[in-house]
N, C-alpha and C positions, 0 to 999 in steps of 0.2 A: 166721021165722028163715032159712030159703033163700032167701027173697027178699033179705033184707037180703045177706046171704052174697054170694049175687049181684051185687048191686048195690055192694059193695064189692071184689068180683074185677074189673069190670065197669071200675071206677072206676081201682082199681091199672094193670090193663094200658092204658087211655088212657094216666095219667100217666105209667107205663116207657116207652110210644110215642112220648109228649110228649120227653122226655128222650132219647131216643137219636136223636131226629130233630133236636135241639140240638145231642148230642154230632156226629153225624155232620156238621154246618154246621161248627161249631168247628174243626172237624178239617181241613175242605176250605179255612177260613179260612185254617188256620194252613199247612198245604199249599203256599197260594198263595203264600204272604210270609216266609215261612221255610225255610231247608233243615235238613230234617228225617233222622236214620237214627235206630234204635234195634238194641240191639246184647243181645247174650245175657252173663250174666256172665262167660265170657271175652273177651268181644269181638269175638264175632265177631255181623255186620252180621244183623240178621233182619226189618229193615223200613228202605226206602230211597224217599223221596218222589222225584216225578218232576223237583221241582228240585233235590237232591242229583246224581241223575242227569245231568239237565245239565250242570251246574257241573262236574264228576267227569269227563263223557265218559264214563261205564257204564253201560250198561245194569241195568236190575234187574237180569237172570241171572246180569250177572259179579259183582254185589256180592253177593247175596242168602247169607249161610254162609261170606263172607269176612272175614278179620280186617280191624276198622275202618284198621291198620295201612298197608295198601292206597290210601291215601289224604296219610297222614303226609307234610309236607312236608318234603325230602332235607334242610333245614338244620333242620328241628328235633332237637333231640338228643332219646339214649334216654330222659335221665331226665325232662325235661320231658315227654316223653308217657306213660314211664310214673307221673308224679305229676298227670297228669290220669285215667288211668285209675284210681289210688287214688280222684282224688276222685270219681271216676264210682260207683267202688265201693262209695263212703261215703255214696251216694244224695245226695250234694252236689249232683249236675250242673255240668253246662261251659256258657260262653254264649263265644261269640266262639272264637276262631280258633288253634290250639298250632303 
């Protein structure tokens, strides 16, 4: 019985290794070819890839606890950004550009 035990904890933790060693590619995939932030539900910035960074002219430190606001282009209006941020809200997500 502990053997088997073993040999399926054994098993598990490969396959969680296996798996986070995909996620962690996935991630450097997307990284590379996307601009990426992730924001807190107010909105404000609490992960910013290094091509967001780019693009932006920021550093992580200036964005990192900043509202995504900070970013907003001067001719978008308020309501347009805040009915993206509803649909942010609404677990929708956003693709493309406000």
């Amino acid at each position: 019985m502990l053997r088997s035990l073993t040999t399926f904890i054994n098993k598990m933790t490969h396959e969680l290794e296996e798996n986070l060693n995909s996620l962690q590619n996935y991630k450097e995939i997307l990284d590379e070819s996307t601009i990426v932030t992730k924001t807190d539900y107010d909105g404000n910035i609490t992960y910013a890839n290094e091509a967001f960074c780019t693009i932006t002219e920021y550093s992580h430190n200036e964005v990192i606890d900043q509202p995504h606001s900070i970013v907003k282009h001067p001719e978008t209006s308020k309501e347009t950004h805040q009915s993206m941020w509803n649909t942010i809200k609404a677990k929708n997500g956003v693709a493309g550009g406000y």
